[in-house]
C-alpha positions in Angstrom: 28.7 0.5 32.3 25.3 -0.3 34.0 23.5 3.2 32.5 24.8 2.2 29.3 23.6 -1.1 29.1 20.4 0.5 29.9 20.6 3.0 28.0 20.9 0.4 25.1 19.2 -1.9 25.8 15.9 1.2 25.6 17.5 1.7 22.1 17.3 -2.1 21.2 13.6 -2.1 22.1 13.0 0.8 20.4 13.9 -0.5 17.4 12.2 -3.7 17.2 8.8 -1.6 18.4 9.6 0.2 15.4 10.2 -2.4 13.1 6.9 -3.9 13.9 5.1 -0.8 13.1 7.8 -0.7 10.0 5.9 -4.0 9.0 7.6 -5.6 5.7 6.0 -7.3 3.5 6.3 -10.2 1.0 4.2 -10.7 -1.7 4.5 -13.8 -4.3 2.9 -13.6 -7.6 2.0 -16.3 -9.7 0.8 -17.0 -13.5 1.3 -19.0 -16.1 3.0 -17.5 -19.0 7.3 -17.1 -19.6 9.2 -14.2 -17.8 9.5 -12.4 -21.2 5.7 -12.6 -22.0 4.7 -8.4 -22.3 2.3 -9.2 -19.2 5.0 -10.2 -16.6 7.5 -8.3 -18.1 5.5 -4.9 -18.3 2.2 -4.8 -16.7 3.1 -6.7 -13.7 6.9 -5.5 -13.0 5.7 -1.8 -13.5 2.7 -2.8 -10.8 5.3 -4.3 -8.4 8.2 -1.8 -9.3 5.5 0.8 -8.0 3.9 -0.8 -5.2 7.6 -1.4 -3.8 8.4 2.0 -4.7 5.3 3.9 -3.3 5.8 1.8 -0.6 9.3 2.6 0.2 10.5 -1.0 0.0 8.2 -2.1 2.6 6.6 -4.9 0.4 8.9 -6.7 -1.7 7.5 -8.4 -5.4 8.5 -11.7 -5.8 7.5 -13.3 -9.1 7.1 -16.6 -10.3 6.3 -17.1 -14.1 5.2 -20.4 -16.2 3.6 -22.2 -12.9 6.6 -22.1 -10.9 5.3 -22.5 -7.6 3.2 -25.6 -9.2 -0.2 -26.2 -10.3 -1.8 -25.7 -13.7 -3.4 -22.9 -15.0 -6.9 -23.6 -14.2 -6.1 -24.0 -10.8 -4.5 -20.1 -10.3 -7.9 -18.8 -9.0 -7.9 -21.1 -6.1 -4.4 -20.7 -5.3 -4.9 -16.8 -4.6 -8.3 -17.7 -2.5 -6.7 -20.3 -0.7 -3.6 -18.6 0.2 -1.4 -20.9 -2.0 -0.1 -17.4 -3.0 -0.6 -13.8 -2.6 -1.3 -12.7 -5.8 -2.3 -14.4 -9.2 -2.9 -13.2 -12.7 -5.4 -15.7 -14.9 -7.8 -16.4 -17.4 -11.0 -16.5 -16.2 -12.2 -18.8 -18.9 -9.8 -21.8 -17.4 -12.3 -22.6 -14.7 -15.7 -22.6 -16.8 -19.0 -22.4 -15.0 -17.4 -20.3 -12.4 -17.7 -16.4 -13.7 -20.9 -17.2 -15.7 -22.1 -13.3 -15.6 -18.4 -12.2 -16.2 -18.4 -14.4 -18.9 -20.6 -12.6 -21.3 -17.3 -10.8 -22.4 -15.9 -13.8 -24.2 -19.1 -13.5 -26.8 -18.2 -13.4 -30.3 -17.8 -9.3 -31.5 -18.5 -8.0 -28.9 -15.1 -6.3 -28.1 -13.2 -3.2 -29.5 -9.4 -3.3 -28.3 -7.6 -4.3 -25.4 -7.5 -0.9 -23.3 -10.8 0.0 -23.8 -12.4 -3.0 -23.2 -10.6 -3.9 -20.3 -11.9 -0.5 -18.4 -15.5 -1.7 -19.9 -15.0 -5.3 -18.7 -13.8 -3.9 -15.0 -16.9 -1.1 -14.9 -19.3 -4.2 -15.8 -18.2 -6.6 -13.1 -18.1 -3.7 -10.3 -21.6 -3.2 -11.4 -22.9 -6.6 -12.4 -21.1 -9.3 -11.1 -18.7 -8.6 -7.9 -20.3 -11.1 -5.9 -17.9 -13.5 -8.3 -15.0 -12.0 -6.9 -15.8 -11.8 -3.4 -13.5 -15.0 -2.5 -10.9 -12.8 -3.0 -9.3 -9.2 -3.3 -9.2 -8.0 -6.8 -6.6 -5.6 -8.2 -7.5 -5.6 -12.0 -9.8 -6.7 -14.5 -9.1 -6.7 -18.0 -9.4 -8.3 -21.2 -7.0 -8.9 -24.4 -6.7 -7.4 -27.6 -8.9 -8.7 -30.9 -8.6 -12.7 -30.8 -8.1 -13.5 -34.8 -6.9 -17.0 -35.9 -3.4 -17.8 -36.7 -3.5 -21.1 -39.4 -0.9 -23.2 -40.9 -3.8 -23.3 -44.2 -5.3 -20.3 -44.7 -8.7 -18.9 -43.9 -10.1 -16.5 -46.3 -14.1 -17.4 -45.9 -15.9 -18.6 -43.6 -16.4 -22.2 -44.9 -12.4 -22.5 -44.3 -12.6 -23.4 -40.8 -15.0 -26.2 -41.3 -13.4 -29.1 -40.1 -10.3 -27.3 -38.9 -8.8 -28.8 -35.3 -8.7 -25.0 -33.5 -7.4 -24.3 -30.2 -10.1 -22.8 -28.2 -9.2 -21.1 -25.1 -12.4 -20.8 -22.9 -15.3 -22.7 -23.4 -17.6 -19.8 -25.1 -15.1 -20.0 -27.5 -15.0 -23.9 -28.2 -18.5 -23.3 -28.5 -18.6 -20.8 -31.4 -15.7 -22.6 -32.9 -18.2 -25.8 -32.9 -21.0 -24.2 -34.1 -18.7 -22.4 -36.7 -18.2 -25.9 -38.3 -14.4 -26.5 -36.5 -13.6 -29.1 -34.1 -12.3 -26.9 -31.1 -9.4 -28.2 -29.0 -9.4 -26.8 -25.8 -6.2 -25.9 -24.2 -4.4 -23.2 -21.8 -2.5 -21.0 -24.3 0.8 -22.2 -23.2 0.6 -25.2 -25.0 -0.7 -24.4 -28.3 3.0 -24.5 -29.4 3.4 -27.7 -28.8 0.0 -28.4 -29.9 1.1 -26.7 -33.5 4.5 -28.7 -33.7 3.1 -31.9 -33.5 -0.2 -31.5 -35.9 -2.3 -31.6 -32.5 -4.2 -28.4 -33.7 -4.2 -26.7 -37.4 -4.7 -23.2 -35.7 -5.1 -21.5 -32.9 -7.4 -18.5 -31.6 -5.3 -15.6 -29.8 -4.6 -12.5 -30.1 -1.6 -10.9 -31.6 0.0 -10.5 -28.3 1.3 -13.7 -27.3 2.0 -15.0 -30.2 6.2 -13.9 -30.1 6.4 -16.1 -26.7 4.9 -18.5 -28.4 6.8 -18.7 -31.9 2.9 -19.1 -33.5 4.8 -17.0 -36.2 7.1 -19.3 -37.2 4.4 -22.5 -37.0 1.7 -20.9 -39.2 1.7 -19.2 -42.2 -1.4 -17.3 -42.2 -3.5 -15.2 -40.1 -7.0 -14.0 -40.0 -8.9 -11.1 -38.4 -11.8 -9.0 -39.2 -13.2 -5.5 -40.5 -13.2 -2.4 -38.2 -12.9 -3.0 -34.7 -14.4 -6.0 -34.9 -12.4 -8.5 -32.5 -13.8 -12.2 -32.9 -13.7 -12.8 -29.1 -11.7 -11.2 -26.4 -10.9 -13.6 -23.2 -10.8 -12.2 -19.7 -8.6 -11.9 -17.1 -8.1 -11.4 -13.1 -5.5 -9.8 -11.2 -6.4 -10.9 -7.8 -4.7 -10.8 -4.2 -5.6 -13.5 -1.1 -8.3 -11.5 1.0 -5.9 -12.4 4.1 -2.5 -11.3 2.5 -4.5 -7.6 1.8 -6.5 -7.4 5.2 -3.7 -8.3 7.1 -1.5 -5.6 5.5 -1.2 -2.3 7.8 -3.7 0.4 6.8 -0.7 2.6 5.1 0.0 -0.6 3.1 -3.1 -1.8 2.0 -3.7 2.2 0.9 -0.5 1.2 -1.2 -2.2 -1.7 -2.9 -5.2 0.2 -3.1 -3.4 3.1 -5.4 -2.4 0.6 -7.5 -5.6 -1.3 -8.2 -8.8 -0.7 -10.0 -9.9 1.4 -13.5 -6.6 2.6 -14.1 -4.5 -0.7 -13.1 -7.0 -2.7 -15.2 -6.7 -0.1 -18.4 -2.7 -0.7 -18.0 -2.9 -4.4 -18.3 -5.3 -3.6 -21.2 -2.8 -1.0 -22.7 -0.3 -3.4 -22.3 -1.9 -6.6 -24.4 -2.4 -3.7 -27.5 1.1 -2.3 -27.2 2.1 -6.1 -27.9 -0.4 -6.4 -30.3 1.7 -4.3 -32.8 4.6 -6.1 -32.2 3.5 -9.4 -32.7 1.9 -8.5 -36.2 5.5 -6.7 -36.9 7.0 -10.5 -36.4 4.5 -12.0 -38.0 5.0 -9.6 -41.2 9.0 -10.0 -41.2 8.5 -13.5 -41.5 6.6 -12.9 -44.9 3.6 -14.5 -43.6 0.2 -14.1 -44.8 -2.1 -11.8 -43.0 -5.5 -11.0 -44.6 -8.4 -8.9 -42.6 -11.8 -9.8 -44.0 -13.9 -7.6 -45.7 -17.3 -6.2 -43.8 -19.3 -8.4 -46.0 -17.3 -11.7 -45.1 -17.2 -10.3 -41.3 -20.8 -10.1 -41.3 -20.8 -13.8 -42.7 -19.4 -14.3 -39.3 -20.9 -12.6 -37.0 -24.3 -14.5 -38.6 -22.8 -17.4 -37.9 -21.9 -16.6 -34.4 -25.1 -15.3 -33.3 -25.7 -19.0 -31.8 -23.2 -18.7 -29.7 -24.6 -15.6 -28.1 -28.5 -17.6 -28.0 -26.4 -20.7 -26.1 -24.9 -18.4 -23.1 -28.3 -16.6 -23.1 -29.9 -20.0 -22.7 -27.1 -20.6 -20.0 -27.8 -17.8 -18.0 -31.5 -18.5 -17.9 -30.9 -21.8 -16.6 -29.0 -20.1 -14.1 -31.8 -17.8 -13.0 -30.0 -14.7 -14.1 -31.1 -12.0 -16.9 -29.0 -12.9 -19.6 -30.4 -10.2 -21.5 -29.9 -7.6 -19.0 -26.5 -8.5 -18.9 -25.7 -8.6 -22.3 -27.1 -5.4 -22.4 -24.8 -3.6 -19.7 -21.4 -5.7 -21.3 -22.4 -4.1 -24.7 -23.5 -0.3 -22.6 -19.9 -0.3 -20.7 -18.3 -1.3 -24.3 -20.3 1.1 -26.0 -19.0 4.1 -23.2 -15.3 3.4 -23.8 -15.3 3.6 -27.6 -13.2 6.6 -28.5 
C-alpha cells in the first residue's frame, strides 16, 4: 500500500510537470462588427480554427463580436496594448493622428482591390512605418475592397454630392468628402444604419462588403463607384495581439502564432473583404437597386477634385517632420508591385 502510494503519487507529479510544459492557452478576441460579418465569420474563425488546430488544442479562440467585452471602437487599439484583451481587429482610421505614415493608404485612388492591397499595405508598413506598431504584436495588416458610395439620391456626377450629409469613416476621408463639396459625418461603420434610418446621413462611404450586415441595401437606392480599378479610398486595418499575451506564450506556441501571421494572413483578410464584395453587389442587384460605375472621363473629374486631399496629408506629414513624398512614393511602389 505504501509503494503504491508512492508509486502514485510520482505519477501525479508527473503529470502536473507535464501539464505545465503542456501550457494552455486562452486567447480573447475583440472587434466591433456582428458575428455574421464575412470578417469574424471567415477571416478570423479560419485564423483561430488554425491556430487551435496547428496547435493541437493548446490555445483555445475565444471571440467576442460588436464590442462585447465593452468599449467603443476607437478605443480597440488600446485595449490589445493595454492587455484589456489579447487580440483585436480595427480600423486604423478610428484613432486619427495616431498611424500618420500608415495613413497614406486611406488617399483617394490610390488602391486596386482588397487582396492586393492589403499585401501592399502590410509590405509598406514593415518597411516604412513599424515603429507605429511597436506597442503591440501585429498579426495582419490589411485594407478593404474599392470604398464607393451607397445613396438614398443618386450620384451620377460629381456636383451630386455637394451638399450631401456622407458618412465618412476615417478622417482623410471626411477630408476629401469636404473638399469634395459634401458635409462628411464621421462615424464607426456600425452605426451608419442607424444613421440612414433616421435621415442622420444621405449616404454613406464603404465598400461593398459590409453592406449585407448592415441592410445599406435596403436603405439606399443607389450606388456609386468608379472606372477600372479605381477604388475611391480603401481604409486600413490591424490585426494585433498584446506584446505580453505573445511573449509570454511558450516558444512552440508563439512559432504557432507566428505561422499564422504576416503577408499571407494579411492577403487572407484582404481575400476575404473581395470575396464579400461580390456578394454584397449580388444583394444590392436583387433588390433592383441602382448601381452605376462612372465613366473614366467622370472618374477623372474626381480624382481632380481629390488631388487636395492628397496636398493636405502631404502638408500633414511635413508638419510632422516626415517625407510625405517619400512615402507616398513607396504606398504607390508596394501598390504598383501587387497589381496582377
Amino acid at each position: 500500500m505504501k509503494i503504491s502510494a508512492v508509486f502514485l503519487g510520482a505519477m501525479a507529479a508527473m503529470s502536473l510537470s507535464y501539464a505545465a510544459v503542456a501550457q494552455e492557452v486562452t486567447l480573447r478576441v475583440h472587434q466591433f462588427l456582428p458575428a455574421q460579418a464575412p470578417i469574424p465569420s471567415q477571416a478570423i474563425a479560419s485564423w483561430a480554427e488554425a491556430v487551435e488546430t496547428q496547435s493541437d488544442g493548446r490555445i483555445e479562440v475565444e471571440m467576442y463580436p460588436a464590442m462585447q467585452l465593452g468599449g467603443t471602437p476607437d478605443s480597440l487599439f488600446s485595449q490589445a496594448e493595454d492587455g484589456v484583451v489579447d487580440v483585436v481587429w480595427t480600423v486604423l482610421g478610428y484613432t486619427p493622428g495616431r498611424f500618420p505614415k500608415s495613413e497614406v493608404f486611406e488617399l483617394p485612388f490610390l488602391m486596386t482591390n482588397g487582396e492586393e492591397t492589403s499585401a501592399a499595405f502590410y509590405n509598406y508598413v514593415m518597411e516604412n512605418s513599424a515603429d507605429e506598431f511597436e506597442t503591440v504584436h501585429v498579426l495582419a495588416l490589411h485594407t478593404h475592397g474599392p470604398g464607393l458610395f451607397h445613396s438614398k439620391e443618386p450620384i451620377n456626377t460629381l456636383e451630386d454630392v455637394r451638399g450631401m450629409k456622407i458618412r465618412g469613416g476615417s478622417r482623410i476621408i471626411s477630408n476629401m468628402l469636404s473638399q469634395l463639396g459634401a458635409e462628411p459625418i464621421g462615424m464607426p461603420v456600425p452605426q451608419t444604419t442607424e444613421a440612414l434610418s433616421r435621415g442622420v446621413i444621405d449616404a454613406t462611404t464603404s465598400p461593398w462588403e459590409v453592406t449585407p450586415s448592415l441592410r445599406i441595401a435596403e436603405l439606399v437606392g443607389h450606388h456609386t463607384g468608379f472606372a477600372g480599378d479605381n477604388g475611391l479610398y480603401t481604409q486600413t486595418f490591424g490585426f494585433v495581439m498584446n506584446r505580453d499575451s505573445y511573449q509570454s506564450l511558450p516558444e512552440d506556441l508563439r512559432a504557432v502564432i507566428d505561422a499564422n501571421s504576416g503577408l499571407e494572413t494579411s492577403k487572407m483578410f484582404g481575400r476575404v473583404m473581395d470575396e464579400a464584395d461580390l456578394t454584397g453587389l449580388q444583394i444590392a442587384e436583387d433588390a433592383g437597386n441602382e448601381i452605376v460605375t462612372l465613366s473614366e472621363e467622370e472618374t477623372a473629374r474626381w480624382k481632380e477634385a481629390a488631388q487636395p486631399t492628397i496636398d493636405q496629408w502631404l502638408s500633414d506629414m511635413e508638419a510632422l517632420g516626415e517625407d510625405g513624398e517619400g512615402l507616398l512614393a513607396a504606398a504607390r511602389a508596394a501598390v504598383d508591385a501587387e497589381r496582377q
